[in-house]
PAVEXLO-528236 format. One line per 10 residues: number of its first residue (from 1); their letters; for each residue x, y, z of N, C-alpha, C, O. Coordinates in steps of 0.05 Angstrom, whole numbers. Layout:
<atoms>
NUM> A> X,Y,Z,X,Y,Z,X,Y,Z,X,Y,Z  ...
</atoms>
This chain:
<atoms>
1> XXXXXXXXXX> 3703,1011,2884,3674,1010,2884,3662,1034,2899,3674,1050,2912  3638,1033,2894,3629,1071,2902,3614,1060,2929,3603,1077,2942  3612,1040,2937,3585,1037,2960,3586,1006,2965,3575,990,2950  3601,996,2989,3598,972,2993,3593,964,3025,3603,981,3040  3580,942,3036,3587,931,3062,3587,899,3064,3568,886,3057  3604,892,3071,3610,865,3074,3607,843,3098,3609,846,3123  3605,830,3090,3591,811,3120,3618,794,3129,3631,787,3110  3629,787,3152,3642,782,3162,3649,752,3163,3670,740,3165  3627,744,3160,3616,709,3153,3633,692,3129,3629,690,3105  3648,684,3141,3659,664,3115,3642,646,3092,3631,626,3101
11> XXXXXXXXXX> 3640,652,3070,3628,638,3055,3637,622,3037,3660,626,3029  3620,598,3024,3634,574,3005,3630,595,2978,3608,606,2974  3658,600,2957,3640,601,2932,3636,584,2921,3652,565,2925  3612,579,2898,3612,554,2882,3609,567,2848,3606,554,2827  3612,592,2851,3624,607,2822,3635,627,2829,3631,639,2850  3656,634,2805,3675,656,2804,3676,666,2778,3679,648,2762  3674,690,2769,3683,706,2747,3715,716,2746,3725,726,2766  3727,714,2724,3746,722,2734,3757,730,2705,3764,718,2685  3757,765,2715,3758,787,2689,3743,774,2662,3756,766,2642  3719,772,2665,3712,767,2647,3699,778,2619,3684,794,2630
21> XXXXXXXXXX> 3696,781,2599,3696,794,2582,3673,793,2569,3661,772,2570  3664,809,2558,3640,801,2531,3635,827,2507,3625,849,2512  3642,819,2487,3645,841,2456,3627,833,2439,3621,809,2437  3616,852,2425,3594,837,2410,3599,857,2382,3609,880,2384  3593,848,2362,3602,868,2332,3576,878,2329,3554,866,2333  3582,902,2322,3556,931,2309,3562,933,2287,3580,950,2286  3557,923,2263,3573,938,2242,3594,939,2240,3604,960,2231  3607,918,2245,3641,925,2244,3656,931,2271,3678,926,2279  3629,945,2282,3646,966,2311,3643,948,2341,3621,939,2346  3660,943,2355,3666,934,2373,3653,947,2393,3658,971,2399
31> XXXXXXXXXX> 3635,931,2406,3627,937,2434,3621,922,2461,3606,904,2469  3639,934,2471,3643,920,2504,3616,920,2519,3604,941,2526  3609,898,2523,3585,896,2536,3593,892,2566,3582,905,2585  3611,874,2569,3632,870,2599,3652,873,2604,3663,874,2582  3671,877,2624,3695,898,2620,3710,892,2643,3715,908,2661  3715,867,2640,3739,850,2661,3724,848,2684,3735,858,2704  3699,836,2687,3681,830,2712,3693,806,2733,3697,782,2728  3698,819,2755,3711,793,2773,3689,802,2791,3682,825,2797  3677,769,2803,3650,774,2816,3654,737,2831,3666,719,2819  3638,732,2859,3646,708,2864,3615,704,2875,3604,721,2889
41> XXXXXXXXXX> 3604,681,2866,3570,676,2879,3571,655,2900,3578,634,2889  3567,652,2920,3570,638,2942,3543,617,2954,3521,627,2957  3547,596,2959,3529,572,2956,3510,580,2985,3523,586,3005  3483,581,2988,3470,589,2991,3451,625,2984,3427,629,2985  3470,641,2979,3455,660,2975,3442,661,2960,3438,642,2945  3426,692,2957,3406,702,2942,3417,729,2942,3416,749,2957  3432,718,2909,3448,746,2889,3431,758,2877,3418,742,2864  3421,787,2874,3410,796,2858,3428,819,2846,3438,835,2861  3430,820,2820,3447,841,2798,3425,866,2782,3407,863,2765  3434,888,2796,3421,915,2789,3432,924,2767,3452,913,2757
51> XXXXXXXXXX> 3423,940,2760,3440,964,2740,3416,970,2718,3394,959,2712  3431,996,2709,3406,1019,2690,3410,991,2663,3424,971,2660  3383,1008,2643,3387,988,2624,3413,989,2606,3422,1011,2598  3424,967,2599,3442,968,2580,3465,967,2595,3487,972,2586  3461,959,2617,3492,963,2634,3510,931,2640,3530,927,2653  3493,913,2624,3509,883,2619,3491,865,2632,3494,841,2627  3468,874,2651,3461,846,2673,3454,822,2656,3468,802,2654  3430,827,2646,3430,795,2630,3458,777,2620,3467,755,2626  3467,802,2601,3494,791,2592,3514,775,2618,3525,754,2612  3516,782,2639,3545,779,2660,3515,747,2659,3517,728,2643
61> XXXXXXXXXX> 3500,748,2671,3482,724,2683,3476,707,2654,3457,693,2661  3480,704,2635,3498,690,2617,3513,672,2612,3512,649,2605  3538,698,2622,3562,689,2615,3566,672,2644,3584,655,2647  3555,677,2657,3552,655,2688,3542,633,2691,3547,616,2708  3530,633,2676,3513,602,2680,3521,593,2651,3502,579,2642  3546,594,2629,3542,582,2603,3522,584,2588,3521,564,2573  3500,604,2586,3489,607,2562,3503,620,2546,3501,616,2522  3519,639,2555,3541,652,2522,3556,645,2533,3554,631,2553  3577,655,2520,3610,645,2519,3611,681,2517,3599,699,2504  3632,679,2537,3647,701,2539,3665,704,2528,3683,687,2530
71> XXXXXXXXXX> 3668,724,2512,3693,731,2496,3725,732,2518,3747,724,2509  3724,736,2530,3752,730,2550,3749,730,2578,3733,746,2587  3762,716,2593,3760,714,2616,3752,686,2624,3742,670,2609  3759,682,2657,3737,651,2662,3722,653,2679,3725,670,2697  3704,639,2680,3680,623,2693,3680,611,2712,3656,605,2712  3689,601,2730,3703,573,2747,3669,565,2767,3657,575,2785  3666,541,2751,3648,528,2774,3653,511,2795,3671,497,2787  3646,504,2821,3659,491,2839,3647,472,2848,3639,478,2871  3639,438,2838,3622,427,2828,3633,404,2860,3652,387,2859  3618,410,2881,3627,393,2899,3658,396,2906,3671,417,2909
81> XXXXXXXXXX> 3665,377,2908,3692,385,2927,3728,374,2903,3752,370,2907  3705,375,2875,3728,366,2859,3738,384,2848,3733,405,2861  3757,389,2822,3767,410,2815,3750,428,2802,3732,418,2790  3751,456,2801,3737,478,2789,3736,466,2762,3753,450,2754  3715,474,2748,3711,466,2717,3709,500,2707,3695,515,2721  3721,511,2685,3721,526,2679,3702,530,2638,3709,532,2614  3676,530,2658,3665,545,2640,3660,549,2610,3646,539,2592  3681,570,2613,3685,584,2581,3695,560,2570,3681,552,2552  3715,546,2574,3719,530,2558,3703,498,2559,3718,478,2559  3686,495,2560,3665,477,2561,3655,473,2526,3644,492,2514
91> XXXXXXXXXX> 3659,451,2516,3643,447,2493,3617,442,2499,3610,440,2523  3594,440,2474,3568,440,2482,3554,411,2494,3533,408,2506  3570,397,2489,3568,366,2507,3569,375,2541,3552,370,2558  3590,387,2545,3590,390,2568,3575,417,2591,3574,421,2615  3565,431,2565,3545,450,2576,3516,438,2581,3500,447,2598  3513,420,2564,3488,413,2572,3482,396,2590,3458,395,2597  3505,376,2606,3505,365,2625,3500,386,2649,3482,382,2665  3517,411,2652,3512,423,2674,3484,439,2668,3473,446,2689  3471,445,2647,3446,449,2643,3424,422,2661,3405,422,2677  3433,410,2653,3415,381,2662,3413,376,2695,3393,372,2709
101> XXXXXXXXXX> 3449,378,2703,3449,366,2739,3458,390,2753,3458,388,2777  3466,415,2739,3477,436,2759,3455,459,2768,3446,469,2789  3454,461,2737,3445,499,2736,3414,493,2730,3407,473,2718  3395,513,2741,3369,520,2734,3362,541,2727,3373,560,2739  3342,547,2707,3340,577,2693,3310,580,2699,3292,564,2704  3309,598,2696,3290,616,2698,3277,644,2685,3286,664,2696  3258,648,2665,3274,680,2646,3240,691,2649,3221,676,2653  3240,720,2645,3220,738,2640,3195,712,2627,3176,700,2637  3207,711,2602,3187,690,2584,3191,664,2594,3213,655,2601  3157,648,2597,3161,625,2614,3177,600,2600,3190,583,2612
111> XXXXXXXXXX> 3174,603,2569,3186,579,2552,3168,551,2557,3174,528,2550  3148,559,2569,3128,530,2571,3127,519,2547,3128,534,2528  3125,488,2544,3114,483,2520,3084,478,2518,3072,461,2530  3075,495,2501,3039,498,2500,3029,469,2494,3010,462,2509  3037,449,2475,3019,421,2480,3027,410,2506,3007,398,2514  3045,408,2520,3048,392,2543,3027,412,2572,3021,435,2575  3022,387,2587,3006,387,2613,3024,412,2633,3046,418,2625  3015,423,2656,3046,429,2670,3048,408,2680,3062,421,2695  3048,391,2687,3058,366,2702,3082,359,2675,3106,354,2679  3072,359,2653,3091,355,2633,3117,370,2624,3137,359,2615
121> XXXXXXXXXX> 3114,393,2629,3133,404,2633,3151,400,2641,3171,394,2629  3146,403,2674,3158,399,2697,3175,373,2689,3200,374,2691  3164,351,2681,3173,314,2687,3191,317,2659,3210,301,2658  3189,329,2642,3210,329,2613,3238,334,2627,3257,318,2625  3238,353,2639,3260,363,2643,3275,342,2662,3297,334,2655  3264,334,2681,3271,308,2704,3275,291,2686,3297,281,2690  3262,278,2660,3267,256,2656,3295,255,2639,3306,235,2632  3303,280,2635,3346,277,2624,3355,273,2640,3378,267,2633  3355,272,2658,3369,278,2688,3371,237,2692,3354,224,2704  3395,225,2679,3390,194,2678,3391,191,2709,3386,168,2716
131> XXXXXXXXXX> 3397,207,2729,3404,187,2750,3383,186,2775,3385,180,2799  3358,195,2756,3332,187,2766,3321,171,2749,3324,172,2724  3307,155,2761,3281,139,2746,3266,146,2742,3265,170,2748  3245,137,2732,3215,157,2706,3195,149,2727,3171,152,2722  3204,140,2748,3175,139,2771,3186,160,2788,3169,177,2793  3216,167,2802,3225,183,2816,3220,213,2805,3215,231,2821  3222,217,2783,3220,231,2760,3187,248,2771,3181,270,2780  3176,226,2765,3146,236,2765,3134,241,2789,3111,251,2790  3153,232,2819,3132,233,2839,3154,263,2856,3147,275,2876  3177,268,2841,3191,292,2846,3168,321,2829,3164,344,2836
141> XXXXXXXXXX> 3158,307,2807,3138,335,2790,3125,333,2807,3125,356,2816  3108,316,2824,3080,328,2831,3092,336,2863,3075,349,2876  3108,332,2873,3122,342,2892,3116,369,2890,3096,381,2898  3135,379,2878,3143,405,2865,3112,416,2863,3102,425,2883  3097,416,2839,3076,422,2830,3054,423,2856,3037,442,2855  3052,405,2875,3041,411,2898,3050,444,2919,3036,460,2931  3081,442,2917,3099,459,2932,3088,474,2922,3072,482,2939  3084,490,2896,3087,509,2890,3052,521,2889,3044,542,2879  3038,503,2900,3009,507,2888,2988,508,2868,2967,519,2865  3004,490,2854,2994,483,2826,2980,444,2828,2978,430,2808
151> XXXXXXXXXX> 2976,440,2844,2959,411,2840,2940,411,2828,2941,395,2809  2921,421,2831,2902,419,2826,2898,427,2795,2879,420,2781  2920,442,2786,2915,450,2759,2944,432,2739,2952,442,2718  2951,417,2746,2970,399,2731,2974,393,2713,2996,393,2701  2947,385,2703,2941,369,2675,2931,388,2661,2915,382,2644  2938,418,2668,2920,438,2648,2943,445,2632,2966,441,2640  2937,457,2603,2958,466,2590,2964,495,2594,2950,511,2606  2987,497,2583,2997,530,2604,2973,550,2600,2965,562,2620  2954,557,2568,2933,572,2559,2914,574,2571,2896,590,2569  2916,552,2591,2881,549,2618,2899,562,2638,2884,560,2657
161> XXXXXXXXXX> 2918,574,2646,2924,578,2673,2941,610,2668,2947,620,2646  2946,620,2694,2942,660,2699,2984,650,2677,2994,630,2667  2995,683,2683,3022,682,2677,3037,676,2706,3061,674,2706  3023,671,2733,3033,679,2751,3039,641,2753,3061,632,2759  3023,629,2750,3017,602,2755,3037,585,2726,3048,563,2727  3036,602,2704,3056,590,2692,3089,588,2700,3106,572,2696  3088,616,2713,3118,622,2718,3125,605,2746,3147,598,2754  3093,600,2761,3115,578,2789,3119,557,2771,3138,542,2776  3096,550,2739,3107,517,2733,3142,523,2729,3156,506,2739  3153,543,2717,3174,546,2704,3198,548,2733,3222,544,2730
171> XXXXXXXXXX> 3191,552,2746,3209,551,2768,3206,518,2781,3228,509,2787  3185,500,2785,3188,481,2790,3208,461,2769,3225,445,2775  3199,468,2743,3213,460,2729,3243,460,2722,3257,442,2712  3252,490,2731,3287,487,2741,3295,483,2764,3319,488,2767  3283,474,2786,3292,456,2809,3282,421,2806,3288,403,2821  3267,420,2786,3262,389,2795,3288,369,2791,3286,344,2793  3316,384,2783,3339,355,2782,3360,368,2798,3385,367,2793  3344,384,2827,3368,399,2846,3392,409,2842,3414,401,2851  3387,430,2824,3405,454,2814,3424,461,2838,3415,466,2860  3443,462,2832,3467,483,2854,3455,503,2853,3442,509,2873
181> XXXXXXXXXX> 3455,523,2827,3457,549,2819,3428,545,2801,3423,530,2782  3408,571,2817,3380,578,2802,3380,603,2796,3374,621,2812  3389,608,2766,3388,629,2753,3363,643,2743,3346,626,2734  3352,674,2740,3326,676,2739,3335,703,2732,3345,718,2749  3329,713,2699,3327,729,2692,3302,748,2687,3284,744,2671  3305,772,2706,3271,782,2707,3250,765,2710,3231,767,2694  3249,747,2729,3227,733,2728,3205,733,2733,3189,715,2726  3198,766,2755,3181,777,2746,3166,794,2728,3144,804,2732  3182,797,2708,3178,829,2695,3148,827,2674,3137,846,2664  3140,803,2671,3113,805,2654,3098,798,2672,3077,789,2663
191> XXXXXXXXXX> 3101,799,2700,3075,795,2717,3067,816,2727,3081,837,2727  3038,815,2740,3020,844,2755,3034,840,2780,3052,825,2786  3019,859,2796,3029,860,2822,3031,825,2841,3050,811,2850  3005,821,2840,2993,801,2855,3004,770,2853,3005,754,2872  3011,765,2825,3023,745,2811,3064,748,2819,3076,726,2822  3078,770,2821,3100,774,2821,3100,767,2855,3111,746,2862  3087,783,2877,3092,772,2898,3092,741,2903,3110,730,2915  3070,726,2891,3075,702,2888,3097,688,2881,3108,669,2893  3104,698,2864,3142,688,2850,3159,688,2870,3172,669,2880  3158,719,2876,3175,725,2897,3179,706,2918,3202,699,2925
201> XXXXXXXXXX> 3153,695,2932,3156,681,2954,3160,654,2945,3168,641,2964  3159,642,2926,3170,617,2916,3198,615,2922,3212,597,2934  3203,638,2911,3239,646,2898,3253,649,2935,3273,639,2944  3238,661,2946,3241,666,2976,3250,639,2993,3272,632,3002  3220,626,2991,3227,598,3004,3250,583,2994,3267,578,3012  3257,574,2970,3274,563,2957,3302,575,2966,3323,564,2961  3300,590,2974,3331,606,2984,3336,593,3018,3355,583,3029  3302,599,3027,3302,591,3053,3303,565,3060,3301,555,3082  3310,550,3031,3309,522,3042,3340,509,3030,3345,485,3025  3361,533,3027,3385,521,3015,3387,534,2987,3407,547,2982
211> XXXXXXXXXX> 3369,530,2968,3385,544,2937,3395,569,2930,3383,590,2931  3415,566,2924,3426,585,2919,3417,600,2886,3416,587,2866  3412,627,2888,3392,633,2869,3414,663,2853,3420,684,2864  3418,658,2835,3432,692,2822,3391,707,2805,3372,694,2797  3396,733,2808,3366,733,2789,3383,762,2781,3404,769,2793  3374,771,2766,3369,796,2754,3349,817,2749,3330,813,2733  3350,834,2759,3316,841,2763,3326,879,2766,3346,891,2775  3298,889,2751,3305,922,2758,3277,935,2774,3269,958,2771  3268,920,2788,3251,920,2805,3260,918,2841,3262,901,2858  3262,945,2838,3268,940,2877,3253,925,2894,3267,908,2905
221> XXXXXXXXXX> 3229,924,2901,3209,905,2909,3226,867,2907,3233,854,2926  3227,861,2884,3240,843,2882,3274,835,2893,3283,814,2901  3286,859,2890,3315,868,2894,3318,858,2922,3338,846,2929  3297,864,2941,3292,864,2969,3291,842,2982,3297,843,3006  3285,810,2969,3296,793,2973,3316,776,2980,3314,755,2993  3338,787,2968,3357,786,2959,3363,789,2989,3347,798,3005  3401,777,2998,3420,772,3015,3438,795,3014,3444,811,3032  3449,791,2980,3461,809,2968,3458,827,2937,3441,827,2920  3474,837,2940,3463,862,2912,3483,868,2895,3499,884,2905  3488,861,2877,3506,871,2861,3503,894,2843,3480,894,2834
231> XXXXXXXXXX> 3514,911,2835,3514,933,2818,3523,937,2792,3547,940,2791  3510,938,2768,3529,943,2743,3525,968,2727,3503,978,2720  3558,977,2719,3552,1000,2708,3565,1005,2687,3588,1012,2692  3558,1003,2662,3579,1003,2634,3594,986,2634,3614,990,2619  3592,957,2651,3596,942,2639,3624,922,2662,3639,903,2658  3617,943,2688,3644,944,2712,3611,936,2737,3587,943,2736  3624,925,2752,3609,919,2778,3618,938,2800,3637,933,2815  3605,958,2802,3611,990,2821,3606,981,2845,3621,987,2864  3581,965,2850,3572,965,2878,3571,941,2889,3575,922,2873  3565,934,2917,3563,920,2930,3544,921,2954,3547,935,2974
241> XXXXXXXXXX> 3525,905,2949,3514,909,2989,3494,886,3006,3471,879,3002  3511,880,3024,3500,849,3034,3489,862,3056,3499,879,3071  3457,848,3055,3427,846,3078,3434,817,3087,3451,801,3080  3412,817,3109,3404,802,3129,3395,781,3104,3398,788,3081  3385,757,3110,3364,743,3094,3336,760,3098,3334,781,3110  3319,746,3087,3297,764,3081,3277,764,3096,3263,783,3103  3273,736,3105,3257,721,3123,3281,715,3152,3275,698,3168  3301,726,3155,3317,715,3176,3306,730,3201,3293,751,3198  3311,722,3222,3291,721,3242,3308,732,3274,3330,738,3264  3309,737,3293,3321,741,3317,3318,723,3340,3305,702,3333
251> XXXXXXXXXX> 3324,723,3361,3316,701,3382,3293,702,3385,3284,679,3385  3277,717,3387,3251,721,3398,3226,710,3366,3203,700,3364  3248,719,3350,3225,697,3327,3215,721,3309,3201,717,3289  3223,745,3319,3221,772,3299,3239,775,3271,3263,770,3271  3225,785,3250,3247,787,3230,3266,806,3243,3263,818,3264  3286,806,3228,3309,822,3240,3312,846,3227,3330,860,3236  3295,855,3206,3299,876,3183,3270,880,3177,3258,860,3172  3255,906,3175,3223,895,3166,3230,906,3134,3250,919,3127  3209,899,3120,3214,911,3091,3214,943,3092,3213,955,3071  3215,950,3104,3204,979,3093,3233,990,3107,3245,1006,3092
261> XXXXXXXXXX> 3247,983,3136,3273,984,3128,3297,981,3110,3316,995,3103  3288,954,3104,3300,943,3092,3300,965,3054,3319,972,3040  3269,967,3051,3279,988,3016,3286,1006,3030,3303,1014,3013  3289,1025,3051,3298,1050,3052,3333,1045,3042,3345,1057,3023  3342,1023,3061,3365,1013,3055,3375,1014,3027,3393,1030,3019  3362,998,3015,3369,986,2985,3362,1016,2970,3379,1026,2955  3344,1027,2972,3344,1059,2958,3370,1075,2970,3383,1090,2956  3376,1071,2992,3400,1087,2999,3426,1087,2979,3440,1104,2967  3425,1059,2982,3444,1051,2973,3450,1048,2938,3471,1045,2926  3417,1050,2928,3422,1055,2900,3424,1078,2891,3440,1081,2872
271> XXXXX> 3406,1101,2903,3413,1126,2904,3452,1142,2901,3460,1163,2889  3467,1119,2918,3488,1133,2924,3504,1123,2896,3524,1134,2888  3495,1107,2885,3505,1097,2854,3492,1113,2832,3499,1110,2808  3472,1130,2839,3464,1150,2806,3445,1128,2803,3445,1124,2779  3430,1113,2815,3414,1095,2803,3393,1121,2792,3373,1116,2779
</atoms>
C-alpha cells in the first residue's frame, strides 16, 4: 500500500472481504471492476472509501452489503457471536432478511416513495421487520423523524419538503430496524452546501452513538468525518488512514483534531496517492 497508519486499538470486525472480485461484460470484453479486494469493516466505525472516478467504490460497497454478487471471492458477515454468514453465497431469501434486520442503505437518490407521508416512509420499512409490532413500529418512526428534525413536517409528501430534509427522511428510514452496517452511497452528492452539512451531522451523530457506517463519497468535506479512509485504485485498495473520531474529545472536553487539521491531514494523505 502507498500510504497507511494504523491504530493500535483492537477492533471487532463484523465484515470481511476476502479477495473479492467483480467482472462485468463490454461487448464480449471482460472487465475487472475489482481485483482481489481484501478489506475488513469494524463494528463501530465510520469507513469512508475514496478513489478517482471509475476506480470500483460503489461497486466494492455493493458487493459489501449484497446488493451485487461478486463474481469471486467472499463476503463474510459476523452476525453477533454466531458463525460468519458468507454473503456471496446467500440466495435472495436470505438477502432480504439481512436487508430487513442487518444492513441499512442509503444512496445519492433518496428512493422516497412520492404518495407516501415521510412518516410513511420511514414506518414501511419498520413494518417488515416482524419482530416489532405496528405500534412499536410507529412510535420508533416518529422517534427517528423527531431525531432527525423532521416532526413537524411528517405527514408532508417528499414534493413539499427541501432534498436536504428528504435525505434525513431516507436515513431515518435505514436505521429504524437497527442496522449493524449503514451503508451510504454519496449521500451527499445532490445536495447544496447547507443541506449536506446537515446529513453530515446526522451521519456524525449516528456514528457517535454506536453505528457503524461504510459511505462512499468523493467529497473531502464529507471524507472528514470519517475514523477511517480507505483508498481505491483500478480496482486494488492502495491506501489506508485511520483519524481520531470526529467529534472525539480530550480530558478537558476539547476536540482532539480541529477540522482544518484534520483536511490538511486527509489532503496529505490523498495527495500522496495521485489523488
Amino acid at each position: 500500500m502507498k500510504s497507511m497508519q494504523q491504530s493500535s486499538i483492537q477492533k471487532k470486525t463484523i465484515l470481511s472481504a476476502k479477495n473479492v472480485q467483480k467482472t462485468f461484460s463490454n461487448n464480449g470484453v471482460q472487465v475487472h471492476v475489482l481485483s482481489n479486494v481484501n478489506a475488513d469493516i469494524y463494528s463501530g466505525d465510520f469507513t469512508v472509501i475514496m478513489g478517482a472516478s471509475g476506480s470500483g467504490k460503489s461497486t466494492l460497497l455493493y458487493a459489501l452489503s449484497g446488493m451485487d454478487k461478486a463474481t469471486a471471492g467472499e463476503v463474510l458477515y459476523y452476525r453477533d457471536n454466531s458463525e460468519p454468514i458468507d454473503i456471496t453465497s446467500l440466495k435472495e431469501a436470505g438477502l432480504a432478511e439481512l436487508r430487513v434486520k442487518d444492513f441499512g442503505f442509503v444512496f445519492q437518490q433518496m428512493h422516497l416513495v412520492s404518495n407516501l407521508t415521510l412518516f410513511e416512509n420511514v414506518a414501511v420499512t419498520g413494518y417488515l421487520d416482524k419482530r416489532k409490532s405496528a405500534a412499536e413500529t410507529k412510535a420508533k418512526a416518529d422517534e427517528l423523524l423527531d431525531r432527525v428534525g423532521l416532526k413537524g413536517v411528517k405527514n408532508h409528501l417528499p414534493a413539499r419538503v427541501s432534498g436536504g430534509e428528504q435525505q434525513r427522511c431516507a436515513i431515518a428510514r435505514a436505521v429504524i430496524n437497527t442496522p449493524t452496517l449503514l451503508f451510504a452511497d454519496e449521500p451527499t452528492g445532490a445536495l447544496n452546501r447547507n443541506n449536506t452539512k446537515e446529513v453530515l451531522n446526522l451521519l456524525t451523530e449516528l456514528n457517535d452513538r454506536g453505528q457503524s457506517i461504510v459511505m462512499v463519497t468523493h467529497d473531502i468535506k464529507a471524507a472528514l468525518r470519517a475514523n477511517r479512509l480507505l483508498y481505491l485504485e483500478d480496482g486494488n485498495i492502495v491506501g489506508e488512514l485511520e483519524l481520531t473520531g470526529y467529534n472525539e474529545t480530550d480530558a478537558s472536553g476539547e476536540k482532539i483534531q480541529s477540522d482544518k487539521a484534520r483536511e490538511a491531514q486527509v489532503n496529505a494523505w490523498l495527495e500522496s496517492l495521485d489523488w
